[in-house]
N, C-alpha and C positions, 0 to 999 in steps of 0.2 A: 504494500500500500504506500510504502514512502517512497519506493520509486516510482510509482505511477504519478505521486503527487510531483516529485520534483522534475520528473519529465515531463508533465503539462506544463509546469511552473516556466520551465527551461526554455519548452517550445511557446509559449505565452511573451516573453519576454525576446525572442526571436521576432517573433511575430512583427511584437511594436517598435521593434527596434529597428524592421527592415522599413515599418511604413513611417519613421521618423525620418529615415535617411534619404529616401524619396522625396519625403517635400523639402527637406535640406538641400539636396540640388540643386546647384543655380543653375539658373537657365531651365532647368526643368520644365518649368510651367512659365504660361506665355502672361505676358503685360496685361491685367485686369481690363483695357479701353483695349478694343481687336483694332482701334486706327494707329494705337500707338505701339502696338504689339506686330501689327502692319508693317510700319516706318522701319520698326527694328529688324525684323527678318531684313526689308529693303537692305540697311544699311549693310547690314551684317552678308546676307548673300553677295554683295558688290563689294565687300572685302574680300570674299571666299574664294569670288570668279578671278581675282585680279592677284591675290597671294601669290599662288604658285608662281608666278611671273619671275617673281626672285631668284628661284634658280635659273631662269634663263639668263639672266641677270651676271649671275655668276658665272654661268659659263660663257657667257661675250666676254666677262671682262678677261677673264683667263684667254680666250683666242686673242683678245685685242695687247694683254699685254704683249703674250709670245712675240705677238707681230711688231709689237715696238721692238722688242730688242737685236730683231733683225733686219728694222729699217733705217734706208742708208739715207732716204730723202728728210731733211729739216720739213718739209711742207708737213708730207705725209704721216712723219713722228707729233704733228701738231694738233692734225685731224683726228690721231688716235686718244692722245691727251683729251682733247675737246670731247671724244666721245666716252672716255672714260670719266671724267669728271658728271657727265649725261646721267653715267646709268650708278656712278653713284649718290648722286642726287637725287633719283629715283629711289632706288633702295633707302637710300636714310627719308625721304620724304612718305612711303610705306610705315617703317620701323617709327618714325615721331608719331603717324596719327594713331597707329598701335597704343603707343606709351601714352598719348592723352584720350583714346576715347572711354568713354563712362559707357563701360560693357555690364551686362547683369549679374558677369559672374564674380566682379570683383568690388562693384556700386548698386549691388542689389537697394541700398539702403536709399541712396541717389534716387529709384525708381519710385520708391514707395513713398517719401516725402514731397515729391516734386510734386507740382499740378500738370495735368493734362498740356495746356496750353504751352508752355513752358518746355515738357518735355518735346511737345510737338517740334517747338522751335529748333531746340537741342539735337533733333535729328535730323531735321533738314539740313541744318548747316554740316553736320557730320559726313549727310552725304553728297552737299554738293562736295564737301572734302577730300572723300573717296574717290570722287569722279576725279577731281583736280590730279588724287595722286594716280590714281588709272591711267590715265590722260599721258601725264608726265612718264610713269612707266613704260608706256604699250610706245610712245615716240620714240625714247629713249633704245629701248629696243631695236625698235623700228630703221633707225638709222644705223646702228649696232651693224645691225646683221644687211644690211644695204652695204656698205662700205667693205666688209669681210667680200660678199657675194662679189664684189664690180672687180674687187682687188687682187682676186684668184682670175679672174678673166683676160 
């Protein structure tokens, strides 16, 4: 009988302790207003699409350094500079809005105080911000790998 009781007890205490942990999760559950809980997937999936970018990132800058160090033109070592500076601009413009934005997992507290109105605000700007560093990354790129392609031809 006292093990049956301390096995309920056990699995009782399991129980509440898995569904304690569940709503502990940030991010778990979505923003109580669906426009502002809306806005946030927005933001948040146009970080998601645009992330991975970074390692491309990484690997131009590595093609473009190698290339510097076996270019004999002053122009062309200038071009390379110029596009290396591009795409780390990009990457650290990624990495800042990282480190300021007021994610759920880490300002749940931010969510819950703030008003609607306000938070609404806080996210548009966040994502025209995303855009900007999108924007900056996907050209950054863009020229990157423009300049490798023309420079093997």
């Amino acid at each position: 009988m006292r093990r049956l009781s301390r096995f309920l007890a056990l699995t009782f205490l399991i129980f509440f302790s898995c569904q304690n942990s569940k709503e502990k999760q940030p991010g778990s559950q979505p923003l109580t207003d669906p426009k502002i809980d809306s806005l946030y997937k927005l933001v948040v999936a146009k970080h998601d699409e645009v992330m991975p970018k970074t390692s491309d990132i990484s690997k131009l800058t590595q093609q473009l350094r190698k290339r510097l160090e076996i270019e004999k033109s002053e122009t062309e070592k200038e071009k390379i500079l110029n596009l290396l500076a591009g795409l780390q601009s990009a990457n650290d413009a990624m990495f800042d809005w990282m480190g300021e934005f007021k994610g759920l997992h880490n300002n749940k507290e931010y969510y819950e105080k703030t008003d609607g109105k306000e938070l609404s605000n806080y996210l548009k700007s966040e994502e025209i911000k995303i855009e900007r560093v999108a924007k900056l990354m996907l050209e950054s790129i863009g020229y990157a790998e423009l300049f490798l392609k023309e420079s093997k031809q």
